[in-house]
C-alpha positions in Angstrom: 0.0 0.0 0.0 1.5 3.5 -0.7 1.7 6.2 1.9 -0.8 8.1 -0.4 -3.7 5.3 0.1 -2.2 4.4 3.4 -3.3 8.0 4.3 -6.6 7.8 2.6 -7.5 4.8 4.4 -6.7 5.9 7.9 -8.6 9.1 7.5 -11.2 7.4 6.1 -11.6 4.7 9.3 -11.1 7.9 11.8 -14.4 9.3 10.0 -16.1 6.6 10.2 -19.7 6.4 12.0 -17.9 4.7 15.3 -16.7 8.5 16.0 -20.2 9.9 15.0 -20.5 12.3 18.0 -19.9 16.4 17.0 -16.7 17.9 17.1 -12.9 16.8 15.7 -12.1 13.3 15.3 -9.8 11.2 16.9 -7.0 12.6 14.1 -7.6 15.9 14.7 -7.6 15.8 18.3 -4.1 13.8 18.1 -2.5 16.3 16.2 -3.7 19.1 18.3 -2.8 17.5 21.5 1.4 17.8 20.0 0.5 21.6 20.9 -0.4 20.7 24.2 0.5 23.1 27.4 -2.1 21.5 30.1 0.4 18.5 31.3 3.7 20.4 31.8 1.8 23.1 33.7 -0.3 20.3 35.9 3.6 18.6 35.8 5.3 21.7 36.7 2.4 22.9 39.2 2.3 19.3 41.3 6.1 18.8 41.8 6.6 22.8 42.4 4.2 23.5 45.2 4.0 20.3 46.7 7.4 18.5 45.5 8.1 14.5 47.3 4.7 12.7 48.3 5.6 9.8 50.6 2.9 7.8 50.9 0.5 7.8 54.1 2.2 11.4 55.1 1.3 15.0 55.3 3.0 15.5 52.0 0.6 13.0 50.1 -2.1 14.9 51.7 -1.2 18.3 50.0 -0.7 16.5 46.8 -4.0 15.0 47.1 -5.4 18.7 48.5 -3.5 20.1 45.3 -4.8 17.7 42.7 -8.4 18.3 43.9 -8.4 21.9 43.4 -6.4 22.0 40.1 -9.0 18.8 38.9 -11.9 21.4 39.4 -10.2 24.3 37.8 -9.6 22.5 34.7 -13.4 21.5 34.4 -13.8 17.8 35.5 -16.5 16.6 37.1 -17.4 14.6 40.4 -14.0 15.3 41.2 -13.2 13.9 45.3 -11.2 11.7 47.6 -11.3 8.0 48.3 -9.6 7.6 51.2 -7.7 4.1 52.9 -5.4 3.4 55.8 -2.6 1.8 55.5 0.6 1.4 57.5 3.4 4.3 57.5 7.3 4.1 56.7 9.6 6.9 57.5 12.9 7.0 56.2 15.2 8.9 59.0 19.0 9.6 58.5 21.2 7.6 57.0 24.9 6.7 55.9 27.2 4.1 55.3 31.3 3.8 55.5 33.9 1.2 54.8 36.0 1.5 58.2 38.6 -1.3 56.7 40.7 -2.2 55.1 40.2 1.2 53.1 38.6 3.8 54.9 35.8 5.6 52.9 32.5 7.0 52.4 29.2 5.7 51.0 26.2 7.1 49.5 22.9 4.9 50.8 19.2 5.0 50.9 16.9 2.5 52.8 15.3 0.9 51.4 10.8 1.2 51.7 10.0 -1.3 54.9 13.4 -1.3 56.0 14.0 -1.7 60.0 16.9 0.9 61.8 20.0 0.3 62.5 20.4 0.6 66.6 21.6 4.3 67.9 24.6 4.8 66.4 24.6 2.1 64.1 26.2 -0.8 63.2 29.8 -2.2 62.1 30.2 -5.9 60.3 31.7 -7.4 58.1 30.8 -8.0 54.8 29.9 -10.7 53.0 29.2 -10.2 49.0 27.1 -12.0 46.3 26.8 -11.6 42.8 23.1 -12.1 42.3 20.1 -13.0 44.2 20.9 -16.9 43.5 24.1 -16.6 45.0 23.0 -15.3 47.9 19.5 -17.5 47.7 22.4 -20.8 47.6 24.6 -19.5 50.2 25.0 -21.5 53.9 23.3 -19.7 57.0 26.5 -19.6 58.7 28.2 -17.7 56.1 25.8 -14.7 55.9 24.6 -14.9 60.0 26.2 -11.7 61.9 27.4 -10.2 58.6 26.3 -7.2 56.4 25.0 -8.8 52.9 26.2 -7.3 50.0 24.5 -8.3 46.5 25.6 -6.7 43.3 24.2 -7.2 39.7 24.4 -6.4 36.3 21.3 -4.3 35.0 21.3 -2.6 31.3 19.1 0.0 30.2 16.4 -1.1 27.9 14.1 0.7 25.4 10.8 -1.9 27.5 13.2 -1.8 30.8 12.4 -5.4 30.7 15.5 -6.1 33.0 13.7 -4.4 35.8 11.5 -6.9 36.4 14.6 -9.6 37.4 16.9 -7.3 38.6 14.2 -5.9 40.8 13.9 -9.1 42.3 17.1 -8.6 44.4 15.5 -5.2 46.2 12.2 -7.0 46.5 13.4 -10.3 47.7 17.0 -10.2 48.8 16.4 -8.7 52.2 14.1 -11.3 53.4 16.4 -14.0 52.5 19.4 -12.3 54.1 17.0 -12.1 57.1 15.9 -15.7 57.4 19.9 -16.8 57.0 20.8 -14.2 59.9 22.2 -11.2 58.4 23.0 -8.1 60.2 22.2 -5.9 57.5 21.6 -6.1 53.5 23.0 -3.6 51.1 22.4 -4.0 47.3 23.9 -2.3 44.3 20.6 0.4 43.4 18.2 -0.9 40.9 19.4 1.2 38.4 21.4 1.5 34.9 22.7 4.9 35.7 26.5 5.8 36.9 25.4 9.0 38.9 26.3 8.8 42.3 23.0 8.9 43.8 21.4 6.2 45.2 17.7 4.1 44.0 15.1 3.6 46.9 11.9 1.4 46.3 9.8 -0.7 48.4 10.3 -4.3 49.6 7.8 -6.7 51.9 9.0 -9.0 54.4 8.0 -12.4 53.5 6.8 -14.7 56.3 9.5 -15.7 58.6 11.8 -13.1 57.6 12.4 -10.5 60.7 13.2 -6.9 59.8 16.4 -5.9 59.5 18.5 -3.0 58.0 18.1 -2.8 54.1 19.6 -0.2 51.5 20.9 0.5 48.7 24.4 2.0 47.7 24.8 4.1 44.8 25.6 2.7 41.3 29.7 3.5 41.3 29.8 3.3 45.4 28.3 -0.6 44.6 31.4 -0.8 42.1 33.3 0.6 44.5 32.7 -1.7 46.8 33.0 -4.6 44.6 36.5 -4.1 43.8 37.5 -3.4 47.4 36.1 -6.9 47.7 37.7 -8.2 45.1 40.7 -7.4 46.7 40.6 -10.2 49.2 40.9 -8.8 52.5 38.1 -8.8 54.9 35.9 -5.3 54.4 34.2 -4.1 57.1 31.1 -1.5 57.1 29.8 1.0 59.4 25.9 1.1 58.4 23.3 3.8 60.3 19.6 4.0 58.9 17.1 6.0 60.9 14.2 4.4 59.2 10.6 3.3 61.3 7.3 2.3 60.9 5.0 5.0 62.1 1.7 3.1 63.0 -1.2 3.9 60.3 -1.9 7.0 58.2 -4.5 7.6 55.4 -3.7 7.9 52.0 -6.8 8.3 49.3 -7.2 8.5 45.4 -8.1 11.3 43.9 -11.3 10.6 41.6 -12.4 12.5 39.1 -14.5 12.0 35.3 -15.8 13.5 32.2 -19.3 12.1 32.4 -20.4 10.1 29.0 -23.9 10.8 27.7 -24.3 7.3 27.7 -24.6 5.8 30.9 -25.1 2.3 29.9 -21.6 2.2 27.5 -19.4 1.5 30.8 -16.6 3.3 32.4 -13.1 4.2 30.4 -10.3 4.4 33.7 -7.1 6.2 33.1 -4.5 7.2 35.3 -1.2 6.9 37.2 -0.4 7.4 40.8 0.0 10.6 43.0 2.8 9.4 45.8 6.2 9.3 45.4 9.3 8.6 46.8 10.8 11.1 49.2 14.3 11.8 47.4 13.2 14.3 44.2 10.0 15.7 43.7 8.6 12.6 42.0 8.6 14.3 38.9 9.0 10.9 35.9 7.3 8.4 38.9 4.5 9.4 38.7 3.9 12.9 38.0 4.7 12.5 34.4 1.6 10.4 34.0 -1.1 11.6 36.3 -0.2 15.1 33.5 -0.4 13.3 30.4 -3.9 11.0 31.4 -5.4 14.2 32.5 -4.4 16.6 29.8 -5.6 13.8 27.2 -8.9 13.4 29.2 -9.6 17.3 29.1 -9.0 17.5 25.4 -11.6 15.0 25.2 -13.9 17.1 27.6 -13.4 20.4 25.5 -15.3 18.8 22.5 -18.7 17.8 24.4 -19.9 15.0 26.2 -18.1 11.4 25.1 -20.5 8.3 24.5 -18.3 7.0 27.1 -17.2 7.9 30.8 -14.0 8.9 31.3 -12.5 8.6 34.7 -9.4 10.0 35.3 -7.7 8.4 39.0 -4.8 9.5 40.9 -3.9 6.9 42.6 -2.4 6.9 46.3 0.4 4.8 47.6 1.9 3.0 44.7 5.2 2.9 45.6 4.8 1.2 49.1 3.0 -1.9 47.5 -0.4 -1.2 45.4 -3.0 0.2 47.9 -4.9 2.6 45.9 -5.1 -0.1 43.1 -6.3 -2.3 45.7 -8.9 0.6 47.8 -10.1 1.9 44.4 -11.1 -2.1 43.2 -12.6 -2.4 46.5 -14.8 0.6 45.9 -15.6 0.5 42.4 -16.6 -3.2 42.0 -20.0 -2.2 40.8 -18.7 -0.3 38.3 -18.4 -1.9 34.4 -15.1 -1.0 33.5 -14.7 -1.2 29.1 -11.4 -0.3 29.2 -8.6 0.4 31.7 -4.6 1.8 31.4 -2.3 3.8 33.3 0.6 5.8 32.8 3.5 5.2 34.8 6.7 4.5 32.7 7.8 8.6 32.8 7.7 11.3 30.2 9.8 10.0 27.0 8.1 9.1 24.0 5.2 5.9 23.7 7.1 3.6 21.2 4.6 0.9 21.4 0.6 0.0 22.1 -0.7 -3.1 23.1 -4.5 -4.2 23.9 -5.5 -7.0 26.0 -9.7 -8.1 24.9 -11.5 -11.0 24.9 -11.0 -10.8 20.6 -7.6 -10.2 19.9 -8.7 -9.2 16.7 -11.3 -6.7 18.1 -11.9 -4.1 14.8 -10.7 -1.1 17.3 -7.5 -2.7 17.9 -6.4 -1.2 14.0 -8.3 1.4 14.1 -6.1 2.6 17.4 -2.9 1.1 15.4 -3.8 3.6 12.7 -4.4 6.8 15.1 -0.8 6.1 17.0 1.3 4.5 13.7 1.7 8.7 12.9 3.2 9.1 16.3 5.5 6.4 15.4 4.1 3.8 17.8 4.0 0.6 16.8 1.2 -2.3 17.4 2.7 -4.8 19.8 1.7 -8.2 20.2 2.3 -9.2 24.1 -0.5 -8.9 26.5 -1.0 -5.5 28.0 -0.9 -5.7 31.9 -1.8 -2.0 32.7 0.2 -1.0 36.0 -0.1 -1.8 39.4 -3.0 0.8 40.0 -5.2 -0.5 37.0 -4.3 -4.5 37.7 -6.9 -4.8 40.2 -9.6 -4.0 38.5 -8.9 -5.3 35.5 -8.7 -8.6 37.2 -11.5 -8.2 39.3 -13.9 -8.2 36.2 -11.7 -9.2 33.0 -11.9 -5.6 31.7 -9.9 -5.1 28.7 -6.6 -3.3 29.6 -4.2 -1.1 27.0 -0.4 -0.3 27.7 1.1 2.5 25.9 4.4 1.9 26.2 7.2 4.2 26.8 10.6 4.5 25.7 12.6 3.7 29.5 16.0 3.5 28.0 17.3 6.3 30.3 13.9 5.9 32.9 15.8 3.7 35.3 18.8 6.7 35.4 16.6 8.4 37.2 13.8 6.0 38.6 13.5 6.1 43.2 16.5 8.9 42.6 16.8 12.3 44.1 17.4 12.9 40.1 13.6 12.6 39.4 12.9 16.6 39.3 11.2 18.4 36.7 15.0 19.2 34.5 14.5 15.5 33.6 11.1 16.0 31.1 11.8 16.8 27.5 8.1 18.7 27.0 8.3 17.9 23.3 8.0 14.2 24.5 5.3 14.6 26.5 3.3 16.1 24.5 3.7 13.0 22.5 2.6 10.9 25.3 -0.5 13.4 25.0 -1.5 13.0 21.7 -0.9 9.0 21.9 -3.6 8.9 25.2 -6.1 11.3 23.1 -5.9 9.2 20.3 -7.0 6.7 22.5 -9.8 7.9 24.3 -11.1 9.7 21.7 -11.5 6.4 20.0 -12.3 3.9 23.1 -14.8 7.0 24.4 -16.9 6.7 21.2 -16.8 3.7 19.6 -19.8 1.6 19.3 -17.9 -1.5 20.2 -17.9 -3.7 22.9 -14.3 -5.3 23.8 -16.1 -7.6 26.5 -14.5 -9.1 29.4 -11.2 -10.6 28.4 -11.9 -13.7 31.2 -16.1 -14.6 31.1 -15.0 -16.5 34.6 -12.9 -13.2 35.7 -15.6 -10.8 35.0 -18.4 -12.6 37.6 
């Protein structure tokens, strides 16, 4: 087919009678969205005047308190809170040292869930792993009394896919240095940058495992460690973390929609997460995306009522494990999702759609490859999982789910960094991002097509 009737066609599928309603088409809206000004300013606004947004704290509170008023300014409707308990982790001070055989300093962050070190904190030696197998094969009575140490080897990738094994080690590794008697874990960050700050994120303590001391060291700091080790002389480490549970706070999503005229034709749900991390302003996780859903959503709004609902959430409490995904299933199991996503990869271009439906071959599935191929993002042909805050949901009732994919290459430079701030967004990117999520709601809002569940069982 030549570009020429290549064009033809797609403008002739975007005209179609699915996208009957008044006002520009799906095409139009796309192109218009590359203009678009609302998601720096909601980016620039959110991590400006309110900045880090640790879950379950006063911070998160004033993001939530922000997002509410700045959700009503721009014209959405049924905009409120949801809010959930949960428990509370404070980080504290902390710092880290080799005291021998070469006397030096460290740059550290605990790790979420992490325990303190006592007053003062500790010195051990330490005992180092290459991998989480290593240190999953190694004797009790080679880690018990020591400080852990587990390096990797993580390389930046345009679908980060290496995050989701190399993430095993800050996920995992401190419960199994806790059930073989470790002092203390530290692990080379989750991260493929060489800047020395260091990666936070959360871990759980799996049954068994008692809480102990858990960080991470800086990308060079971790190599710096590793060829002190490789030196063969024993390496000792003065570790202090001031981290704590706190009890319970609240935390809440923020809720808001642009109501469909058609009450019957189910709920779209888009949206990313309003906590953050407590090092940078959370700026790329997950500020980034809570701009881009809601810019695209608004574009939508400005041309009249949608067939469909749109509901735009901002979730709380990602980071520390999935509780808003969890509250706002909870809450909203009534509701007939059609069609849920989430944007939570940061700001760089989408490179990539994929759709999970019941049909596979769903008519709306090219018609969306046709409104994003002109933003150069390809059709992909994996199953779309949606994010933590959408997965709930989606399973709950087998509601189709889309992923819009974003480029991550340099995402995990930055990702649980005191490097996520707003310097990091190239606008011309997120715009992008803007016109790829308009595309698709302006399609998924309108069409007269029904993806249906993509589990009959799952959707009971």
């Amino acid at each position: 087919m030549t570009r020429q009737m290549l064009a033809a066609a797609l403008a002739a599928l975007l005209a179609s009678t699915a996208f009957a309603a008044p006002g520009p088409g799906p095409a139009a809206l796309r192109d218009a969205a590359l203009h678009d000004d609302v998601a720096f300013d909601i980016l620039e606004g959110l991590t400006t005047e309110v900045g880090q947004r640790l879950a379950a704290t006063p911070a998160e509170a004033r993001g939530r308190d922000w997002a509410v008023a700045r959700l009503k300014a721009l014209g959405f409707a049924n905009v409120h809170v949801e809010p959930f308990t949960m428990p509370v982790w404070l980080r504290g001070d902390e710092s880290a040292e080799i005291v021998a055989p070469f006397p030096q300093k460290l740059v550290v962050a605990a790790l979420g869930n992490s325990s303190a070190t006592p007053a003062g904190g500790i010195t051990a030696q330490i005992v180092a792993f290459d991998g989480l197998a290593a240190l999953a094969k190694a004797p009790a009575e080679a880690v018990r009394g020591r400080i852990v140490f587990v390096n990797h080897h993580m390389t930046a990738q345009q679908d980060g896919g290496s995050y989701g094994e190399i993430g095993a080690i800050r996920r995992t590794g401190p419960s199994i240095a806790s059930k073989k008697g470790a002092l203390a874990i530290v692990i080379r960050s989750i991260g493929t940058d060489h800047h020395r700050v260091a990666h936070t994120g959360v871990q759980n303590w799996s049954d068994g495992a008692q809480p102990i001391p858990a960080a991470a060291l800086s990308v060079p700091d971790a190599e710096q460690l590793a060829r002190i080790v490789a030196r063969g002389k024993p390496v000792k480490m003065h570790l202090a973390l001031g981290a704590r549970m706190a009890g319970t706070g609240t935390s809440g999503n923020v809720v808001a929609e642009v109501p469909g005229r058609d009450p019957k034709a189910g709920i779209i749900l888009v949206g990313g997460h309003l906590d953050s991390w407590d090092l940078g302003t959370g700026t790329i996780d997950d500020a980034s995306g809570l701009a881009i859903v809601t810019a695209a959503a608004k574009r939508i709004m400005a041309t009249g009522r949608p067939r469909r609902t749109i509901r735009i959430v901002w979730f709380g409490a990602e980071e520390p494990g999935g509780f808003g995904g969890e509250a706002y299933a909870k809450a909203h199991a009534g509701d007939r999702h059609v069609l849920v996503g989430e944007s939570d990869s940061g700001a760089d271009k989408v490179w990539r759609f994929e759709l999970t439906a019941a049909d596979r071959t769903v008519p709306i599935a090219d018609r969306l490859a046709l409104a994003l191929s002109p933003l150069g993002i390809t059709r992909g042909r994996d199953a779309a999982h949606g994010g933590t805050d959408v997965e709930p949901i989606a399973a709950a009732q087998g509601a189709p789910v889309i992923d819009l994919s974003q480029d991550t290459t340099r995402y995990f430079d930055i990702h649980h960094t005191a490097d996520d701030t707003l310097d990091k967004v190239d606008p011309e990117q997120l715009r992008q991002n803007v016109a790829a999520w308009t595309a698709v709601l302006a399609i998924a809002a309108e069409d007269a097509e029904e993806l249906g569940p993509v589990s009959p069982t799952a959707a009971k």
